[in-house]
N, C-alpha and C positions, 0 to 999 in steps of 0.2 A: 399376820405379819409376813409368811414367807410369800401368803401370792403379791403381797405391795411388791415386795423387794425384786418377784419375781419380773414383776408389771413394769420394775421402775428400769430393770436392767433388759428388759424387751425393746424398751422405751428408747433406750441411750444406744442402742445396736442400731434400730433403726435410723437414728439420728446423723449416726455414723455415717452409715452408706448412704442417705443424703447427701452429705456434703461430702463425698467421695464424688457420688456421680455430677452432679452439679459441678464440684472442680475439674473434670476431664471434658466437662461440656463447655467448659468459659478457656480453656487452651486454644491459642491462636492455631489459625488452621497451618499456618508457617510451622508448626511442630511436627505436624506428620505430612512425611512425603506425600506429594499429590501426583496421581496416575495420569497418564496422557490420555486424551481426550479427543474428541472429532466430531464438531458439530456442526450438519449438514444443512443446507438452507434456512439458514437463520435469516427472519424478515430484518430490516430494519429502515423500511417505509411503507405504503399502502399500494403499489404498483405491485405487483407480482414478478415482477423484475430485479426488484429491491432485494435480493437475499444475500447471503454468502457463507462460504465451508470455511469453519474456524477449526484449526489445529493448534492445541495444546499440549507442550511438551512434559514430560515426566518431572517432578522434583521442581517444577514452577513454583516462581515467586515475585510479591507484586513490588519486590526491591531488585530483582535484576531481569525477568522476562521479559523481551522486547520485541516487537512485533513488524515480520516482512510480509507487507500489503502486494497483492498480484494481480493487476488490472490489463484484461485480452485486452485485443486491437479488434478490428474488423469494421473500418473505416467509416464507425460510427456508428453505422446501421444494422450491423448485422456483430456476432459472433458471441462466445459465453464460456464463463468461467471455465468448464472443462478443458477448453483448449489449453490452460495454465500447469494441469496433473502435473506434466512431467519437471514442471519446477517444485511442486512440491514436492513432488519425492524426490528430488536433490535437496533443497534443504534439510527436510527432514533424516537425509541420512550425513550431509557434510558439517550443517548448520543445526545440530542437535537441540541445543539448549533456546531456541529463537520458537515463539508462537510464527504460527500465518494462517494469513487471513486472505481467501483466493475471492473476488467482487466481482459479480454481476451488477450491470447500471441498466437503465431505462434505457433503451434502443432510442434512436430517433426515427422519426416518419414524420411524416405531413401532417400530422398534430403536434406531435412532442417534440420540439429542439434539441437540438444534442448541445448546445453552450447557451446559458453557462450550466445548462442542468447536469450531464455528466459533469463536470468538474464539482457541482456541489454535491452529489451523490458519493463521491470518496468521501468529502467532509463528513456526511453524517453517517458514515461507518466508524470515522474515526472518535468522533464523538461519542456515539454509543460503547465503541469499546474504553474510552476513556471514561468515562460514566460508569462499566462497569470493571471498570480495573483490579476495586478489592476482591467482588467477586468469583474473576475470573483467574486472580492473583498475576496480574500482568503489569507491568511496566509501561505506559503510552510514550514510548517513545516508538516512531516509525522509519522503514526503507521500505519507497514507493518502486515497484519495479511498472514499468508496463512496458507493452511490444504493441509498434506502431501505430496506433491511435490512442491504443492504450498509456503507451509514454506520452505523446502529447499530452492527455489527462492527466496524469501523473506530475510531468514539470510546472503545468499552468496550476495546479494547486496547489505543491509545494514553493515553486516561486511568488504565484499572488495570493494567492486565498489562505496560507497557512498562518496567519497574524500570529499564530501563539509558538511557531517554530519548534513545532512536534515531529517532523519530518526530517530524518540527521542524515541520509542520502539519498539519491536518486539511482535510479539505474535505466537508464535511455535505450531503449533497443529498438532502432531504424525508427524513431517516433520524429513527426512532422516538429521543425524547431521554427522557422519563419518561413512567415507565408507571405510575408513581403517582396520575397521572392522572386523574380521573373518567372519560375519555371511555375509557380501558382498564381500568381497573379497576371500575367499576362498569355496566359490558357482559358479560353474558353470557358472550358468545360468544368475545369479545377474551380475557377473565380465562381460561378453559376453554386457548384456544388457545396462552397463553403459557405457563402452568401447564405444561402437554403436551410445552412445549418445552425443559423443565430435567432436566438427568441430576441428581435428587435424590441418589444418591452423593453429589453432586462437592461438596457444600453440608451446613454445618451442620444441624442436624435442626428450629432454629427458624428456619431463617432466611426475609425476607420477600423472596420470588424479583422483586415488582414495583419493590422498591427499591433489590437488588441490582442489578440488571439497566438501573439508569437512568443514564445517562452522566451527564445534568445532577447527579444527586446525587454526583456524585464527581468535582468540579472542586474544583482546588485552585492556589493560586498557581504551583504547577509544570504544569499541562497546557500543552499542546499550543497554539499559538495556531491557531485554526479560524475556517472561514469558513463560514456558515451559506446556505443558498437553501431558501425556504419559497413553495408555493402559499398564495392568501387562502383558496379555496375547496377544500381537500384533504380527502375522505373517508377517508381511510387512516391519515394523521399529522397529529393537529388543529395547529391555529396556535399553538394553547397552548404543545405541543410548544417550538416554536420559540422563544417567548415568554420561556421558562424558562431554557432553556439559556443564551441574551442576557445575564438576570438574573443568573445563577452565574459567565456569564466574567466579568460587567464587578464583579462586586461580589469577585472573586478578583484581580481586575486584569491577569487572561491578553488577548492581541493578538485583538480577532476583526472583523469584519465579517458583516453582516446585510442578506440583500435579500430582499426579498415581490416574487409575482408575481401578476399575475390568473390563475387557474386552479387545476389541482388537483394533481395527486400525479406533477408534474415532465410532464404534459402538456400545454405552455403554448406559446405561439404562436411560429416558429421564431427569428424577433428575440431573445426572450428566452432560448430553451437558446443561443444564439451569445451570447448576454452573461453567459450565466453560466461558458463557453467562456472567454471572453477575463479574465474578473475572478477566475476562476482560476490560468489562464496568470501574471498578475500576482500574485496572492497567493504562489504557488509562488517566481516571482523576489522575491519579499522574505523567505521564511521560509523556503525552503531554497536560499537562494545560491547560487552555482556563482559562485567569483574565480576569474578571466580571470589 
């Protein structure tokens, strides 16, 4: 009789701490704080190109983490995610509570087109981190930044390609806005290079690739509110550029902001990239929130 009772109360101990552990195993991962995070070339397509550094903030959660996308320039062909570090570590020390996400895209060459495939290659970052959102306990709501081809990509996919209006600001930095242009379309060498740069597949058989391809012509009372930085003296993206875009938010009556610099094509004196730093920083806290 004592070893039953002994067996039976052996029994009811173990039973116990079963569903002990088992209930600390079924607590939402939202209960304990989650540690910041840094994951380096993450694939997400079959090019080896395809990767990107994801930064994840401390005490994330997939009800307010929200995520600033960082896509280089390098006029298409050439340049890579590293060139972005130094905006991460601003965010990361102004913009505390925000993930980011720094993207590399498929270069273009004489095989691979740069449009519309860079511009779809953002998409499917943003997809996969939307897909894994519980996961990563993030919020897919995005601010697209990029510099100078990289903003091009940036606006053309938040302006056309974003159907489900996941993208809550832009941040333009010297990025080509219409290439309708004179100063690209009636150049040479500009008209040649851009032409070069279209996978004719991917486009109707008349279509005008300098006015597809122009962010400013495709603003609409629904974009994006964007915040524009333009040099006075830019050989690469005229002022006009800028000029334009201006034009199309305020006469669509989307949110933006506009600041000119002395110099050229975002080589401006270091006062000024620290002010475009910090008016950023701010843009961000009004367009894509994070409630406390």
């Amino acid at each position: 009789m004592k070893k039953f009772l002994l067996f039976v109360l052996l029994l009811g101990i173990q039973f116990s701490c079963f569903s002990c552990t088992q209930d600390s195993i079924s607590e939402p991962i939202g209960n304990n704080p989650l540690k910041e995070e840094k994951l380096m070339d993450v694939s997400y397509g079959d090019d080896a190109r395809q990767i990107y550094d994801l930064y994840l903030p401390a005490n994330r959660s997939a009800s307010k983490t929200k995520v600033i996308a960082l896509v280089h320039g390098g006029r298409y062909t050439k340049g890579d995610k590293k060139k972005m570090r130094f905006f991460v570590r601003h965010f990361q020390e102004n913009n505390p509570d925000y993930a980011i996400v720094n993207i590399n895209y498929v270069l273009a060459d004489s095989v691979t087109p740069a449009f519309p495939n860079q511009i779809l290659n953002i998409g499917k970052v943003i997809n996969k981190l939307t897909s894994q959102k519980d996961e990563l306990q993030i919020l897919p709501e995005f601010a697209l930044l990029g510099t100078s081809s990289g903003a091009h990509l940036s606006m053309m996919y938040a302006y056309v390609y974003d159907t489900e209006k996941k993208v809550k600001a832009v941040i333009d930095i010297v990025g080509p806005t219409d290439f309708t242009d004179s100063f690209y379309r009636d150049h040479r060498g500009y008209s040649a290079f851009i032409t070069s740069l279209v996978d004719k597949d991917a486009y109707p058989a008349d279509t005008d690739y300098f006015e597809v391809l122009s962010p400013a012509l495709h603003v609409t009372q629904h974009t994006s509110p964007t915040i524009l930085f333009y040099g006075d003296e830019d050989p690469t993206v005229p002022l006009s550029n800028a000029i334009t875009l201006k034009a199309a938010l305020n006469k669509a009556e989307v949110q933006n902001e506009y600041f000119i610099y002395n110099g050229g094509h975002f080589n401006w004196e270091p006062e000024d990239r620290e002010d475009v730093l910090t008016k950023t920083s701010d843009f961000i806290n009004i367009h894509l929130r994070i409630e406390k």
